[in-house]
C-alpha positions as CSV (number, residue, x, y, z in Angstrom):
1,X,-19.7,22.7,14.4
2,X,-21.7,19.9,12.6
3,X,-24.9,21.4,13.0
4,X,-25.8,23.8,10.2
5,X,-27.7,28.0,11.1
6,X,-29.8,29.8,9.6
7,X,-27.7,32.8,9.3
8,X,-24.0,33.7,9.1
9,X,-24.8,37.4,10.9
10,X,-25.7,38.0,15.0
11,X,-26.1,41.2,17.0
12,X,-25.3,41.3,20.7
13,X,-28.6,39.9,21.6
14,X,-28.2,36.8,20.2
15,X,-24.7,36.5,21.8
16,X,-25.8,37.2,24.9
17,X,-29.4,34.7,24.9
18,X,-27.0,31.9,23.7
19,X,-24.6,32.5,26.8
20,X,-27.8,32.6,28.9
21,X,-28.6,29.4,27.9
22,X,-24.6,28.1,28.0
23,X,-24.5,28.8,31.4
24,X,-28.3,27.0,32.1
25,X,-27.1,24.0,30.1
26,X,-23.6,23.6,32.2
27,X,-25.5,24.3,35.3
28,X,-28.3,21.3,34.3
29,X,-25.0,19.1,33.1
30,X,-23.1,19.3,36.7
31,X,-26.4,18.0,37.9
32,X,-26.6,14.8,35.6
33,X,-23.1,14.5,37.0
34,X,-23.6,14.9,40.8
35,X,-27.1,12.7,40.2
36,X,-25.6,9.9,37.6
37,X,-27.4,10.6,34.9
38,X,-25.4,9.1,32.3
39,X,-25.5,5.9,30.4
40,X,-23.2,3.2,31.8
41,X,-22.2,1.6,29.0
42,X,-18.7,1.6,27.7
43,X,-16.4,-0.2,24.8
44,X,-18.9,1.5,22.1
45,X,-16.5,2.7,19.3
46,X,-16.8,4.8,16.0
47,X,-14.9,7.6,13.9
48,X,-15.1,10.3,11.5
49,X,-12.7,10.5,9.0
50,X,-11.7,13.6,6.7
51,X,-10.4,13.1,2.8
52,X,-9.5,15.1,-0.1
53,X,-11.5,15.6,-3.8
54,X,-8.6,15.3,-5.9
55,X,-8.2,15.4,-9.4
56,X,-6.2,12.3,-11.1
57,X,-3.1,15.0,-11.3
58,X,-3.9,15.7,-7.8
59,X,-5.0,18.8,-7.7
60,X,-7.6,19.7,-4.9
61,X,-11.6,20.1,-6.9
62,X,-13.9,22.2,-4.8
63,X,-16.8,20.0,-5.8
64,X,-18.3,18.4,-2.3
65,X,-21.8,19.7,-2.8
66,X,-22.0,18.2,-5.9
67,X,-20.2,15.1,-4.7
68,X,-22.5,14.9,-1.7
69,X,-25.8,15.6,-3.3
70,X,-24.7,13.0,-6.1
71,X,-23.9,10.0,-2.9
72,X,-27.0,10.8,-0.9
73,X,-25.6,9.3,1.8
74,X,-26.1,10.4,5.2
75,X,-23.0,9.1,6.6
76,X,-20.7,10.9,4.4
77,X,-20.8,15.2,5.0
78,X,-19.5,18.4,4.6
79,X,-16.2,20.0,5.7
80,X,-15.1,23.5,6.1
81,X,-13.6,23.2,2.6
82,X,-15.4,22.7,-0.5
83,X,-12.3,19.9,-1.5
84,X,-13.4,18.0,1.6
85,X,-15.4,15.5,2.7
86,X,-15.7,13.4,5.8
87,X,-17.1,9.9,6.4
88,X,-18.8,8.8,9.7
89,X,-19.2,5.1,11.0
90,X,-22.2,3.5,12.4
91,X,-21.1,3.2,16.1
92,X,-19.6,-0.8,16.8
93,X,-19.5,-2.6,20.6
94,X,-15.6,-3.4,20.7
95,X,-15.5,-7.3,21.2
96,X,-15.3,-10.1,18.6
97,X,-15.0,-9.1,15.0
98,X,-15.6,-5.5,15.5
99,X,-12.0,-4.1,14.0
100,X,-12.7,-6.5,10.9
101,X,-16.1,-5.4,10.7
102,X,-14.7,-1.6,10.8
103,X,-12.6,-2.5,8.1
104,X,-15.3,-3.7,6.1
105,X,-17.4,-1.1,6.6
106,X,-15.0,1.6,5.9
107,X,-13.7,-0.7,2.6
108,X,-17.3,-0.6,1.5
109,X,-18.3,3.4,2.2
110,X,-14.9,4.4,0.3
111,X,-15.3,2.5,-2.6
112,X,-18.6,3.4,-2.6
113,X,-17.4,7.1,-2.6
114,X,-14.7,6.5,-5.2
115,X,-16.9,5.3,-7.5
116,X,-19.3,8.5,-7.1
117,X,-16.1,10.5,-7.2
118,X,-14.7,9.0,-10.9
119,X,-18.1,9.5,-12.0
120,X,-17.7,13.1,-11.4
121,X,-14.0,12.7,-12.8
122,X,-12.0,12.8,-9.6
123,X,-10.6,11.3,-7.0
124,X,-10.9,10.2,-3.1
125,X,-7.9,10.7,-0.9
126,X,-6.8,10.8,2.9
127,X,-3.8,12.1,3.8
128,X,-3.2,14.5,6.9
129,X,-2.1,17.5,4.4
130,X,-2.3,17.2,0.9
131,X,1.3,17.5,-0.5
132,X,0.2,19.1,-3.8
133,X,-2.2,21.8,-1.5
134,X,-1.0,25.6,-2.0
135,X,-2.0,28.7,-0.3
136,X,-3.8,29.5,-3.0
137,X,-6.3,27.0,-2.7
138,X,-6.9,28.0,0.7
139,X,-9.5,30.9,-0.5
140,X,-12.9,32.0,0.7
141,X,-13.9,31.0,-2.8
142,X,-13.7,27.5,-1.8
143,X,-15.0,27.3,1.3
144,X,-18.1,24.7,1.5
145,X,-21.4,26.6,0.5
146,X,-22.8,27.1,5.0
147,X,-24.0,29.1,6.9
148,X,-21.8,27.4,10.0
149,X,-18.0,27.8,8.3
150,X,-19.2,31.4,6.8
151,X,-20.0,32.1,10.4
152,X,-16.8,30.7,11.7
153,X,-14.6,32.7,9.7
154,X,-16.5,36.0,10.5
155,X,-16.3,35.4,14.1
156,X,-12.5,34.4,14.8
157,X,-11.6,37.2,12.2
158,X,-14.3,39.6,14.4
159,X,-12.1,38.7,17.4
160,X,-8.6,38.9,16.2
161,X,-9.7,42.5,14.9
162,X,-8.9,42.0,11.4
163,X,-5.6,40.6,11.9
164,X,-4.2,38.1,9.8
165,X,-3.6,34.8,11.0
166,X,0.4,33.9,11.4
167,X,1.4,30.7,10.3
168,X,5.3,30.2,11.8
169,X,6.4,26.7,11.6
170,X,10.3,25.8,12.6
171,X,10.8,21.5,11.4
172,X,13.4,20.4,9.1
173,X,12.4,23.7,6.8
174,X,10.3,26.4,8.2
175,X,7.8,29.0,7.3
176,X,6.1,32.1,7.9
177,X,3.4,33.6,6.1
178,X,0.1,35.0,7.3
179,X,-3.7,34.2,6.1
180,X,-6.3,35.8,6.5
181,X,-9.2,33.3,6.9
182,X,-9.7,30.4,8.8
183,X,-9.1,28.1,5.3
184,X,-5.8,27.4,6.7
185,X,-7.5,24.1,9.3
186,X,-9.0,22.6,5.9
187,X,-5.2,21.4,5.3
188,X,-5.4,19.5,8.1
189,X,-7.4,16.3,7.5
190,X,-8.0,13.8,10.6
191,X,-9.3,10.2,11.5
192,X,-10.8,11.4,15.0
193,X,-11.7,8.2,17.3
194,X,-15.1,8.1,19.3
195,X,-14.7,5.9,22.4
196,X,-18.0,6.0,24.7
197,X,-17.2,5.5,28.6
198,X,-19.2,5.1,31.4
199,X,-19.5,8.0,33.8
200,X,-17.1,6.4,36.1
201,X,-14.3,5.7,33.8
202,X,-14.9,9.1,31.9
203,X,-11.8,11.1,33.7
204,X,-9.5,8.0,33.4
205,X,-10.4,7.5,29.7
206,X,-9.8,11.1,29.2
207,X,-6.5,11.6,31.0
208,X,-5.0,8.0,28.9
209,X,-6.0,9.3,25.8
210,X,-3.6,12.2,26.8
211,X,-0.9,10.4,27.9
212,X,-0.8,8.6,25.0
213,X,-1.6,11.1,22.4
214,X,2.6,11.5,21.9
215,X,2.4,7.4,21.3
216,X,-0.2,7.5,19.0
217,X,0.7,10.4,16.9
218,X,3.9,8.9,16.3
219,X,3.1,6.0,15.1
220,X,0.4,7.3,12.6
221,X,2.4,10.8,11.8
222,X,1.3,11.6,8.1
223,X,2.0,15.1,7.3
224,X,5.4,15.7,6.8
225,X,5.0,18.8,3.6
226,X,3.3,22.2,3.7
227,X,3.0,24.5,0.6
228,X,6.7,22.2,-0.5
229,X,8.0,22.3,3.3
230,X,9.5,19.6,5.1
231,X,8.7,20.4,8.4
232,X,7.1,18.2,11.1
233,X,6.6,14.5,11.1
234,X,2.8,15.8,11.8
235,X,3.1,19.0,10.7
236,X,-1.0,19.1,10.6
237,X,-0.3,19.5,14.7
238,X,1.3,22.9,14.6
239,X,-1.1,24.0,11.0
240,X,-4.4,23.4,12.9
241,X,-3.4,25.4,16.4
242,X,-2.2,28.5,14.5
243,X,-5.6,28.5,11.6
244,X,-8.0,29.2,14.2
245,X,-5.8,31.1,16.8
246,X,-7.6,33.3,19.4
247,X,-5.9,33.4,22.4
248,X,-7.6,34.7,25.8
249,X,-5.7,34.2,28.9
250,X,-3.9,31.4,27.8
251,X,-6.9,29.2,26.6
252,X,-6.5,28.5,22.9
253,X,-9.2,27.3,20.4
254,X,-6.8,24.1,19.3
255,X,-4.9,22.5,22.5
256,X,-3.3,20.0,24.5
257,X,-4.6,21.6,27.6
258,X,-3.4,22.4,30.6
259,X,-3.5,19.3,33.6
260,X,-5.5,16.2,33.7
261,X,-8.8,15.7,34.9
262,X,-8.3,15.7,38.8
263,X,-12.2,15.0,39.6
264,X,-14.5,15.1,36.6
265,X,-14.6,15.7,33.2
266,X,-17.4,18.3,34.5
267,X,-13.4,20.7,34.8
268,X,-13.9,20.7,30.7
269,X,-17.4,22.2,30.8
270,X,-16.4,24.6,33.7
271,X,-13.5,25.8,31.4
272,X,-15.6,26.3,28.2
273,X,-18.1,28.2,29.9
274,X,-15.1,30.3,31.6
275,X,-12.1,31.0,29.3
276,X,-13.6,30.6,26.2
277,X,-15.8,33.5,24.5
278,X,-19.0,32.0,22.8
279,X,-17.9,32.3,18.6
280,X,-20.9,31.4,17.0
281,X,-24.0,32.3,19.0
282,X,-26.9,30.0,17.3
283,X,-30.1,30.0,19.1
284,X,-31.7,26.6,19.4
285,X,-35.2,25.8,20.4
286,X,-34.4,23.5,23.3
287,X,-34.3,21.9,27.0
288,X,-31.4,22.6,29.0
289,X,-30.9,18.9,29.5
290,X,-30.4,18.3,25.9
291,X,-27.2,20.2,26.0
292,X,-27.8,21.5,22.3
293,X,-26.3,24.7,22.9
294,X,-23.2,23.4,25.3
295,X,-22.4,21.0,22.7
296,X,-22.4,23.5,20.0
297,X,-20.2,25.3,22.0
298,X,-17.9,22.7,22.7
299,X,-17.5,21.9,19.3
300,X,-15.4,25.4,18.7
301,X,-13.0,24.4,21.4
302,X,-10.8,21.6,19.3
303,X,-8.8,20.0,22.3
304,X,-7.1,17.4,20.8
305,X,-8.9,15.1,23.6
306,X,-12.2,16.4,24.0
307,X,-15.4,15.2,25.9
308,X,-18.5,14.3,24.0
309,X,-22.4,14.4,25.0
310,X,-24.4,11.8,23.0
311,X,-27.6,10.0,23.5
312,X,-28.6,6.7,23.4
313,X,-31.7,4.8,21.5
314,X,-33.7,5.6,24.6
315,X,-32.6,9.0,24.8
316,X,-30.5,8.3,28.0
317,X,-26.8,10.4,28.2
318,X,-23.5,9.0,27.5
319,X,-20.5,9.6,27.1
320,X,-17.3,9.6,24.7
321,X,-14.6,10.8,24.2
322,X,-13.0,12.1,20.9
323,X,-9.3,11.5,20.1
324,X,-8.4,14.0,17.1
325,X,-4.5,13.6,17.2
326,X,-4.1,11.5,14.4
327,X,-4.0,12.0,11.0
328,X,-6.3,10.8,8.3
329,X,-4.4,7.7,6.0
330,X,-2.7,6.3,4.7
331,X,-4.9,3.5,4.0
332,X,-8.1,1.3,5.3
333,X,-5.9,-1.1,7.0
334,X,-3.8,1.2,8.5
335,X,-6.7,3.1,9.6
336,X,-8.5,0.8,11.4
337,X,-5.1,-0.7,12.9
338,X,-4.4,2.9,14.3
339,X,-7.5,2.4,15.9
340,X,-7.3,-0.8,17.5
341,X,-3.9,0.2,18.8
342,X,-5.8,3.6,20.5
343,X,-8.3,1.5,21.7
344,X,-6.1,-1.5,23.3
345,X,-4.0,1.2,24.8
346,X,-6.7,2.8,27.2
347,X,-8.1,-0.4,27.7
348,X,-4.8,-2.0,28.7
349,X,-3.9,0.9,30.4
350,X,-6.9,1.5,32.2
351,X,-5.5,-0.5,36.0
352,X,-2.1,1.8,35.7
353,X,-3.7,4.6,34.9
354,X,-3.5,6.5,39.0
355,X,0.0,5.4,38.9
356,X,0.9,6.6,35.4
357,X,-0.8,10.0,36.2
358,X,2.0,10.4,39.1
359,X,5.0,9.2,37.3
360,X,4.5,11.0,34.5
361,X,3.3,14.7,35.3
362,X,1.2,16.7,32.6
363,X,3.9,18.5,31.4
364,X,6.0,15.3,30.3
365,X,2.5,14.3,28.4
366,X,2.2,17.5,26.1
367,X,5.9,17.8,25.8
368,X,5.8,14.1,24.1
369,X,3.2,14.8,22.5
370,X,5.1,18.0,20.5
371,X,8.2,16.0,20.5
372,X,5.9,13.1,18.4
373,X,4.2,15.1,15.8
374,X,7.8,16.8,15.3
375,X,10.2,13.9,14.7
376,X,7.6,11.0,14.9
377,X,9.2,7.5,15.2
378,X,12.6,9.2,15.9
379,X,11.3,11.1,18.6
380,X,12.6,10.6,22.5
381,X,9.8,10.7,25.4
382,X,10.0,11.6,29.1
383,X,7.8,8.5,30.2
384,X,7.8,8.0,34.0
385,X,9.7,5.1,35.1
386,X,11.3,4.2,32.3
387,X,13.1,7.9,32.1
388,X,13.8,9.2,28.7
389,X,13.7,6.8,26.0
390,X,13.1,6.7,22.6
391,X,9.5,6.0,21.2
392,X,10.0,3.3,19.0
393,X,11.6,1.1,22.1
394,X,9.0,1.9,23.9
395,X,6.6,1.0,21.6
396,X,7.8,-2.3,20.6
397,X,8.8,-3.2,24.1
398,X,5.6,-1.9,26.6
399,X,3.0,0.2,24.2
400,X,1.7,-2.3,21.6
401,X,2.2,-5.3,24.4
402,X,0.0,-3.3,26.6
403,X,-2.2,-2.5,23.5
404,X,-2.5,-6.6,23.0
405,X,-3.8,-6.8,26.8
406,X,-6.7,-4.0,26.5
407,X,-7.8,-5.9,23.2
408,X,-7.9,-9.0,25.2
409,X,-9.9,-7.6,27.8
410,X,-12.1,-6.8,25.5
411,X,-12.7,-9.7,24.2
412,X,-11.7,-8.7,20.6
413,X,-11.1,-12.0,18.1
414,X,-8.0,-13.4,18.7
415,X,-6.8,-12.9,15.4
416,X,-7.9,-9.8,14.3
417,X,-5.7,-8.7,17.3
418,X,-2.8,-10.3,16.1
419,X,-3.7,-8.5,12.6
420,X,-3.9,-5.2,13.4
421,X,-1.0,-4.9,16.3
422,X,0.9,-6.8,13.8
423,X,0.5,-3.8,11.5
424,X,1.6,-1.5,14.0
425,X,4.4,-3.7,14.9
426,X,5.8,-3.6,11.4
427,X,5.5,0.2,10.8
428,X,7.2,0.6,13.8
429,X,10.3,-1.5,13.5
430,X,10.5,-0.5,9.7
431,X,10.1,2.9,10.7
432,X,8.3,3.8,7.7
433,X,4.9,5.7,8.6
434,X,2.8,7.8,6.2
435,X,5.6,10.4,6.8
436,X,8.4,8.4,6.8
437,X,7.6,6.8,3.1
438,X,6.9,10.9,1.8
439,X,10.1,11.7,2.9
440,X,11.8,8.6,1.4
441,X,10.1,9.1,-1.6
442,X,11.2,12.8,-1.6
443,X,15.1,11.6,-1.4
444,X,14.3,9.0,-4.6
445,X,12.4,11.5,-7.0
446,X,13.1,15.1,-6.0
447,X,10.7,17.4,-4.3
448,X,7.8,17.5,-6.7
449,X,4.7,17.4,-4.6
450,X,2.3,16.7,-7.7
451,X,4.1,13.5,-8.4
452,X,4.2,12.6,-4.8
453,X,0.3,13.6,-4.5
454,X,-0.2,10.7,-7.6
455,X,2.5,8.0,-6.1
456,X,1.0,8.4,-2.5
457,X,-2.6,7.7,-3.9
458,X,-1.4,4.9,-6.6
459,X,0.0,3.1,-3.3
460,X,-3.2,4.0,-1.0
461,X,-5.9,3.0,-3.9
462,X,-3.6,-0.9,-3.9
463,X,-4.5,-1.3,-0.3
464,X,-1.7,-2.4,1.4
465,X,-0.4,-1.1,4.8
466,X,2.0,1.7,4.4
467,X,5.0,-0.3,6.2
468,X,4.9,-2.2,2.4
469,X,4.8,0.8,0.3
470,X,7.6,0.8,-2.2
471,X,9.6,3.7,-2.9
């Protein structure tokens, strides 16, 4: 859905000439499949990440346009909601420096983007929901001024016939109301990793980043309060399935899925094409075999591991896949660590990974990752021969070693790998996360999400990993 239309309006026709072309592209990608088409190289990283406009109370300010325009940076774009933003890296071969060079980058692009943002009297943020956000701020009115989210709305509305949205969440609170736009998923900000794979690693690398999506998600969980809700460690895991619900036959729009790759990640494209009706049907002028319309397509199916198509310099194929479960903040450091810790994991994993797939069965996977984003670092996994256990033993004692290996075999500096597992480490064993230090705060000062909102920030905007956050 990056890719901005023309027009936010479509008769039949131009439904049924993009699924012409939907089913030519899939058909042209299973034969860059069967014939090896694809770029074989591997261990080339990026990410995206999603933050808030914020006023110094803050308040969400539906400003990005002006924001953007006043940047001019290519890097840095819209989001469905006129109060975000996201920030793209330059993709980074992992080995070396890389993770300190991330840092750097990202260090540079968000101060770069604070300083636009005071100029225009607000704020940056990145948080996975936005304590101080209420459904009233979740309006058409301040949906970002394209054609693409106008579209986007029109269509999943068109196909749940008018009917509200329901938003039912059951944590340590609940709650139940109903919406009805898509403005809902704008909540839910992400740091979404990019890890390219060569063809013949592609349906391991996908089926690791699933097994350890539970892992990952509870160690970074940082969304513990909707609308004033204490609900899930990573409540922005249950928001974001229900704000763009449209079930057909099982197959939602937001999901874990439903088994692991057994053969190719070709099984993703075959499902898109098959469960899921086309939402936005833009017609591109294009070869089949540059995917434009499949990859459009994908992009309204938000598994929360998803195969991507790319292209390289020489306009060879590649591919990468995107890892959307955790949350955006709480700061650089603990950004980039999250990363390194994702990308040491299917790297270190990566020689257990047939064995893993048979100890622990697909089921066990999704069900710790729910378990995760519900009581994060408290939570209790099913995870194959080790039986149940809780997370944060598992992490300390075989996930972050593991992690160290991949990063080794990767040749990443020696040091920055001791930096950034060491951050990991720490948040662990404290057991203070970007949820667990809202929540702690919340039992010091009371429940008032402004104040939170302007304590969270103060904390992020000093730098420091959120295992040293005071209270």
């Amino acid at each position: 859905m990056g890719q901005e239309i023309d027009s936010s309006r479509f008769s039949q026709n131009d439904f049924d000439v993009f699924a012409a072309k939907l089913k030519k592209e899939t058909e042209q990608l299973e034969k860059a499949f069967t014939e090896k088409q694809f770029s074989e190289t591997g261990n080339i990283i990026g990410y995206e990440i999603e933050a808030w406009l914020v006023s110094q109370s803050g308040t969400p300010i539906p400003i990005n346009q002006t924001f953007l325009e006043k940047l001019d940076n290519p890097l840095v774009v819209h989001e469905l909601a006129a109060f975000n933003v996201e920030l793209n890296s330059e993709p980074l071969a992992l080995r070396g420096k890389t993770l300190s060079i991330m840092e750097e980058n990202l260090h540079t692009t968000w101060a770069t983007c604070r300083n636009t943002a005071r100029e225009l009297s607000v704020d940056l943020m990145m948080i996975g929901i936005l304590p101080s956000i209420q459904e009233r701020h979740l309006s058409i009115e301040n949906m970002s001024k394209l054609n693409r989210y106008h579209a986007l709305n029109e269509q999943l509305m068109k196909h749940r016939h008018g009917k509200p949205l329901q938003l039912d969440i059951s944590g340590r609170q609940s709650i139940n109301t109903s919406h009805n736009n898509v403005m809902m998923e704008s909540a839910c900000t992400s740091f979404q990793l990019h890890l390219q794979t060569p063809l013949h690693k592609a349906a391991c690398y996908l089926n690791l980043s699933s097994l350890v999506s539970g892992p990952m998600v509870a160690v970074a969980a940082n969304s513990p309060y909707l609308f004033g809700k204490d609900l899930w460690d990573e409540t922005r895991i249950p928001l974001f399935e229900q704000s763009v619900d449209i079930e057909k036959n099982n197959f939602r729009r937001v999901t874990f899925g439903h088994d692991y790759i057994r053969d190719s990640i070709m099984e993703n494209y075959h499902d898109n094409l098959k469960h899921y009706p086309v939402l936005v049907p833009i017609n591109i002028d294009s070869a089949p075999e540059e995917f434009r319309h499949l990859s459009f397509h994908n992009g309204t199916i938000w598994r929360w591991n998803r195969p991507l198509i790319g292209f390289d310099d020489q306009q060879l194929p590649h591919l990468r896949i995107e890892h959307r479960v955790i949350p955006s903040g709480p700061s650089v450091i603990d950004s980039v660590a999250n990363a390194a810790f994702y990308f040491g994991l299917v790297n270190g994993l990566e020689d257990q990974a047939e064995t893993l797939i048979n100890e622990i069965p697909f089921t066990d996977a999704r069900d710790n990752f729910y378990e995760c984003a519900k009581h994060g670092l408290a939570a209790r996994v099913r995870w194959g021969k080790h039986g149940e256990v809780g997370i944060k033993e598992l992490l300390l004692d075989h996930l972050i070693p593991v992690a160290i290996t991949g990063l080794e075999r990767c040749d990443v500096d020696t040091e920055d790998t001791k930096k950034y597992m060491n951050v990991i480490r720490q948040r662990v064993s404290s057991e203070q996360n970007g949820a667990g230090w809202q929540r702690r705060w919340v039992a010091t000062h009371g429940n008032d999400m402004q104040r939170l909102t302007c304590s969270y920030m103060q904390r992020q905007n000093d730098g420091k990993p959120v295992h040293e956050w005071s209270i």
